[in-house]
C-alpha positions in Angstrom: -6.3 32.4 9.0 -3.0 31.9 7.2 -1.5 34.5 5.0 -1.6 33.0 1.3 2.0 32.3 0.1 2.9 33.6 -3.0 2.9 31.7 -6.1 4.6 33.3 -9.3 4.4 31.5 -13.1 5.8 32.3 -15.7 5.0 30.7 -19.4 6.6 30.1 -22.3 5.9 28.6 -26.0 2.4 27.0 -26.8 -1.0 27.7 -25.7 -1.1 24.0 -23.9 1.4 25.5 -21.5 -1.0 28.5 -21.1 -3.3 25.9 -19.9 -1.2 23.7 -17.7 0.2 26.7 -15.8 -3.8 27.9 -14.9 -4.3 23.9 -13.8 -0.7 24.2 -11.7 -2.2 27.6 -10.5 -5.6 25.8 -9.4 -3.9 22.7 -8.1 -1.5 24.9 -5.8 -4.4 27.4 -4.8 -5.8 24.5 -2.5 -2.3 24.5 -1.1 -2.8 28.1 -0.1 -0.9 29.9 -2.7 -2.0 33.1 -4.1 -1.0 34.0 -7.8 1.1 37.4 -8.2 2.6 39.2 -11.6 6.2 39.1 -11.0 8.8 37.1 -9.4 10.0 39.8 -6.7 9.1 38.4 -2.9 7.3 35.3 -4.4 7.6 32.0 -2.3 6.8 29.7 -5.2 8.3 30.6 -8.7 7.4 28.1 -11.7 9.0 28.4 -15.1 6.8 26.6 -17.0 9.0 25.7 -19.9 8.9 24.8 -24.0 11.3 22.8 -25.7 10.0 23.6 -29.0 11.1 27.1 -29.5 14.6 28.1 -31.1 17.1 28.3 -28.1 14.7 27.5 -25.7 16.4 26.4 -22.5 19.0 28.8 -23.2 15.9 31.5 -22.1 15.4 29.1 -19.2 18.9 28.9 -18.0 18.8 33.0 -18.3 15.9 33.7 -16.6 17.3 31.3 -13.6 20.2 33.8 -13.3 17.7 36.4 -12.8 15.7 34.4 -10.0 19.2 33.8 -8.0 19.2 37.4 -6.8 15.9 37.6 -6.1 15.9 33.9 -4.1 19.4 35.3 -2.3 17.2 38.7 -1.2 14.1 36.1 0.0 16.6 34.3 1.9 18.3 37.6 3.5 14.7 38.5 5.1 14.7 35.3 6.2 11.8 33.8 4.0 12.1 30.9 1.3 11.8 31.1 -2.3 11.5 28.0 -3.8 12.7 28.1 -7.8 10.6 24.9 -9.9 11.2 24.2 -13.4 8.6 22.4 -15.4 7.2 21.5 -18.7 8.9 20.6 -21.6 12.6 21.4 -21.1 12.0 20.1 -17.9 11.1 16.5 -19.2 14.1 16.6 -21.9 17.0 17.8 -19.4 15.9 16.5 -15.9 18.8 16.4 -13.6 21.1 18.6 -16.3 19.1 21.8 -14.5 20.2 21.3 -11.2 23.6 20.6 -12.1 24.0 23.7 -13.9 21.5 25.7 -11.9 21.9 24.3 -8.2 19.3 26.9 -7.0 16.6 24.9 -8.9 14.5 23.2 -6.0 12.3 21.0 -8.0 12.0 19.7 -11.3 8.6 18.1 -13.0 7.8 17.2 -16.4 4.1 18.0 -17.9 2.3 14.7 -17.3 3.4 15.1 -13.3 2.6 18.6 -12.2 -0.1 17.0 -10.5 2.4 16.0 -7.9 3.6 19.6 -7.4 1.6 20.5 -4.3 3.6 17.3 -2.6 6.6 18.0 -4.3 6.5 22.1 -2.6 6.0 21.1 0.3 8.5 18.9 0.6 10.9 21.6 -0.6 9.7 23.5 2.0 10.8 21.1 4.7 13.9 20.8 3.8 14.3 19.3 0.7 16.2 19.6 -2.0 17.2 18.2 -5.7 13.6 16.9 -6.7 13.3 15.3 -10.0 9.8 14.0 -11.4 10.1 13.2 -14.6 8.0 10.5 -15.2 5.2 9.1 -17.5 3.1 7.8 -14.6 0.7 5.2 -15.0 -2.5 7.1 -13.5 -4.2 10.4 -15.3 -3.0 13.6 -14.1 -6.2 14.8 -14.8 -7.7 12.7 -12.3 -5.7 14.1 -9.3 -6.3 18.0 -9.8 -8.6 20.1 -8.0 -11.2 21.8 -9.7 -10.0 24.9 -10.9 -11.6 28.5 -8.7 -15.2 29.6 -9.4 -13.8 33.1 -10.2 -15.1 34.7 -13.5 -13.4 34.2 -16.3 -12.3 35.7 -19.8 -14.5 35.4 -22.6 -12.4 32.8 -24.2 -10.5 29.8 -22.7 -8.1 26.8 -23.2 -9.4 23.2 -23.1 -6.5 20.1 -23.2 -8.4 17.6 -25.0 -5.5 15.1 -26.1 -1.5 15.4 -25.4 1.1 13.3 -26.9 1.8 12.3 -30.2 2.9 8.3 -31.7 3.9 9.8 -34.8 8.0 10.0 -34.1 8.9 12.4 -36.7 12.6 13.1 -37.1 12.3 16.7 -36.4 10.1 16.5 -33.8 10.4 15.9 -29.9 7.3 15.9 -28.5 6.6 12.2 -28.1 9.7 12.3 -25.9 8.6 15.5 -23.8 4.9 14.5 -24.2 4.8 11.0 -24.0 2.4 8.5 -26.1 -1.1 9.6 -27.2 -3.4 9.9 -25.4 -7.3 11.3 -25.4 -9.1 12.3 -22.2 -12.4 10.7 -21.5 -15.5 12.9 -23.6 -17.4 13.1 -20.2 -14.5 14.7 -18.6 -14.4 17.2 -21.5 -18.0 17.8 -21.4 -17.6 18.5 -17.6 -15.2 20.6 -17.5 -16.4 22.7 -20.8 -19.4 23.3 -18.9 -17.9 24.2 -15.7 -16.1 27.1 -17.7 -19.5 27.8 -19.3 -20.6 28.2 -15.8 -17.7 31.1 -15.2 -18.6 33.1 -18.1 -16.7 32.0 -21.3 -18.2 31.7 -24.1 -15.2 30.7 -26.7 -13.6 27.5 -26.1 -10.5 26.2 -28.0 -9.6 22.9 -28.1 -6.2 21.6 -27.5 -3.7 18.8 -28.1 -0.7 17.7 -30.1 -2.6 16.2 -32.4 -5.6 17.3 -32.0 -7.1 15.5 -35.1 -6.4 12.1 -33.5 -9.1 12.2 -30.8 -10.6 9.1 -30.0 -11.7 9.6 -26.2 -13.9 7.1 -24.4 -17.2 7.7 -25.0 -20.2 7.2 -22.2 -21.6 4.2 -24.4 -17.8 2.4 -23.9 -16.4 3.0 -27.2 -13.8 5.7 -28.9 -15.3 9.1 -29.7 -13.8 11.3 -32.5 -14.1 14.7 -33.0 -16.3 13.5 -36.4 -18.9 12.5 -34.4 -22.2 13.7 -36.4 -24.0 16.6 -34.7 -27.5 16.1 -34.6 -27.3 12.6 -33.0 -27.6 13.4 -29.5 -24.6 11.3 -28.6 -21.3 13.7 -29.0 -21.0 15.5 -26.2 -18.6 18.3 -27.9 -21.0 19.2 -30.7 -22.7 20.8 -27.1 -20.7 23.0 -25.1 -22.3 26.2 -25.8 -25.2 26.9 -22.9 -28.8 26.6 -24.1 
């Protein structure tokens, strides 16, 4: 049996990137890598980024310093760190982090992590310089693996809507995010129950705009989060186990 590689994340800004680091985490697991607490010896490092923050990619661009030693060391012992940058920063500066980091392998914004797995492993046949910034058509959500049966904390992150139409001048997540946009409530349901299942027992809900959920409902039409309890219909009015 193969030795798991070593996968190390690190995560920055909002509790949505907390969330999309565990599904990178899950999503490279089934590619055989193991998550470790730092950076030292690691074959896969993520810096999963926020553009929000005050001087944000300035912390990226300074913690890629960091890594170049470290990759530089991998390389002497004749292994293979491969350095990704993703989320929000990521989406926003696309090629501008290779060119002024050149030891960045991979770059992916947040609605294409789900490419990653590919995207490593192509790294780690040779190439170099790859850039997946896009807004594709199909659900990310659609192409993950389900996250390990492990236990869990008591409490855990649930991405219920991403994105945000709204445009406000001071604001850049419809550029980094992309559109709105609300996940099915059966997929919700699912995967609320799944963490259930793994011992949590506090779920918080998450989104850009949370208030603006209108997810597709089993019957066909939009679900909001308004949905009456007590009707038997709304599937988020019952997460909690009976």
């Amino acid at each position: 049996m193969a030795e798991p590689k070593k996968l190390f994340v690190k995560t920055y800004g909002c509790q949505m990137n907390v969330y999309d680091s565990e599904r990178m985490s899950s999503a490279l697991a089934a590619s055989g890598y193991e998550n470790v607490d730092s950076p030292e010896g690691a074959d896969l490092v993520i810096l999963n980024t926020c553009h929000i923050r005050e001087k944000a990619a300035e912390k990226v661009y300074s913690e890629l310093g960091r890594l170049r030693a470290l990759k530089e060391a991998k390389k002497a012992e004749g292994g293979q760190m491969t350095v990704a940058v993703a989320g929000c920063v990521a989406q926003a500066e696309g090629a501008e982090i290779q060119r002024r980091q050149p030891l960045v392998d991979l770059v992916v914004g947040p609605q294409a992590y789900h490419r990653l797995p590919a995207m490593a492993e192509r790294v780690a046949k040779g190439e170099r310089g790859l850039i997946d910034t896009d807004f594709p058509e199909e659900d990310k959500f659609d192409f993950l693996p389900e996250a390990p049966k492990a236990k869990r904390a008591p409490a855990a992150f649930l991405t219920v809507q991403e994105g945000c139409d709204k445009f406000c001048a001071f604001c850049v997540v419809p550029y980094t995010r992309g559109a709105e946009v609300s996940r099915p409530a059966e997929r919700l349901l699912a995967e609320a129950r799944e963490l259930v299942e793994r011992g949590v027992v506090e779920v918080t809900l998450l989104g850009q705009n949370v208030n603006a959920y209108h997810g597709l409902g089993p019957d066909g039409a939009d679900w909001t989060l308004a949905r009456g309890r007590g009707t038997g219909t709304h599937p988020l009015h019952d997460l909690a186990p009976q």
